[in-house]
FIRO-411423 format. One record per residue (C-alpha): residue number from 1; residue in one letter; x, y, z. Coordinates in nm, 2 decimals, padded with zeros to 4 digits. Layout:
<atoms>
- titor, vose, xx, yy, zz
- NUM, a, X, Y, Z
...
</atoms>
This chain:
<atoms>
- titor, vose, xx, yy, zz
- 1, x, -00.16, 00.43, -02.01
- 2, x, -00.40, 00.42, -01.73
- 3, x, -00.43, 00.63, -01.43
- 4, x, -00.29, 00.44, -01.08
- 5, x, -00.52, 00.24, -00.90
- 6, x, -00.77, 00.38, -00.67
- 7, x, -00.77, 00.31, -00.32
- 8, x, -01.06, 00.08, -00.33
- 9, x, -00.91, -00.14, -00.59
- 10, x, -00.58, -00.19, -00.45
- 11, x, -00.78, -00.22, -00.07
- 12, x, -00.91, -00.52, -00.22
- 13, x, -00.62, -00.63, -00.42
- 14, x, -00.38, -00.61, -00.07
- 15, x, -00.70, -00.79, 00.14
- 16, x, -00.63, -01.12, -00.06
- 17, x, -00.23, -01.09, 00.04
- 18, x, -00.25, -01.01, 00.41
- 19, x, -00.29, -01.23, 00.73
- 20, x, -00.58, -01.19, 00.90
- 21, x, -00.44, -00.99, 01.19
- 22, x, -00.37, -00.72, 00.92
- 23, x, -00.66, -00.68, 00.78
- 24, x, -00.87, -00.43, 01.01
- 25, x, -00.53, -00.18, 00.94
- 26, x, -00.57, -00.22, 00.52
- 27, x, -00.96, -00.15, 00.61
- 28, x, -00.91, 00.10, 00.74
- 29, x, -00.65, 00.26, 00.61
- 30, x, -00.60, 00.51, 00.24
- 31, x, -00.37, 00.64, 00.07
- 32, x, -00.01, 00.69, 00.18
- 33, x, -00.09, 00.47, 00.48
- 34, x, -00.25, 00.21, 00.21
- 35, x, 00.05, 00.23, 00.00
- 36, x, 00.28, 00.20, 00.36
- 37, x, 00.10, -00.09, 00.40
- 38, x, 00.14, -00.22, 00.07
- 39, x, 00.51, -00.20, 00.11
- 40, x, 00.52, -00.33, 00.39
- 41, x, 00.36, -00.72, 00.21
- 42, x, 00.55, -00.66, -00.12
- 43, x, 00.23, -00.55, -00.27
- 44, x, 00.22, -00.23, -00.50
- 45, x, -00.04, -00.03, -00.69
- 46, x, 00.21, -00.04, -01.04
- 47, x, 00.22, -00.46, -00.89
- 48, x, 00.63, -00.41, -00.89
- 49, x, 00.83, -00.16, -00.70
- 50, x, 00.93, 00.12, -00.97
- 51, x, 01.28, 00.13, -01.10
- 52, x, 01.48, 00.33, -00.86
- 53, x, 01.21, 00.31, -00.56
- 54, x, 01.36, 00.31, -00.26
- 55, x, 01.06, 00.42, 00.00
- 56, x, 00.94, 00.76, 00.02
- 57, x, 01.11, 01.05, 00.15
- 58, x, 00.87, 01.26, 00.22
- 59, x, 00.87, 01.24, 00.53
- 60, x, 00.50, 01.08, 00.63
- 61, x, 00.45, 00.71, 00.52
- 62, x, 00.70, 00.53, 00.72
- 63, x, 00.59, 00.67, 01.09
- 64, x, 00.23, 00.62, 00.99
- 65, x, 00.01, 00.36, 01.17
- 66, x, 00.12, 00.11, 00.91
</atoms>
């Protein structure tokens, strides 16, 4: 199994799904924010939400800039 996708690939990945308007926030956005993001256009590094997601608890992604 290989390792999730890096930032970049999944920048570029999201960039083809996104309205223009959105783009400068994928840009320049990483990680959780990326991911936030991702949600956010039904796009996902694993390309489906996991079994059982339902959106992080941890407490950071959803108040993000996203």
């Amino acid at each position: 199994m290989s390792g999730p996708e890096s930032d970049t690939e999944f920048r570029e990945r999201l960039l083809r799904e996104v309205p223009e308007g959105a783009r400068d926030h994928v840009i320049g956005a990483s990680g959780k924010q990326l991911d936030a993001l991702g949600r956010k256009f039904d796009v996902y590094r694993t390309g489906v939400p996991l079994e059982g997601f339902d959106g992080f608890e941890d407490g950071g992604a959803e108040d993000d800039d996203a």
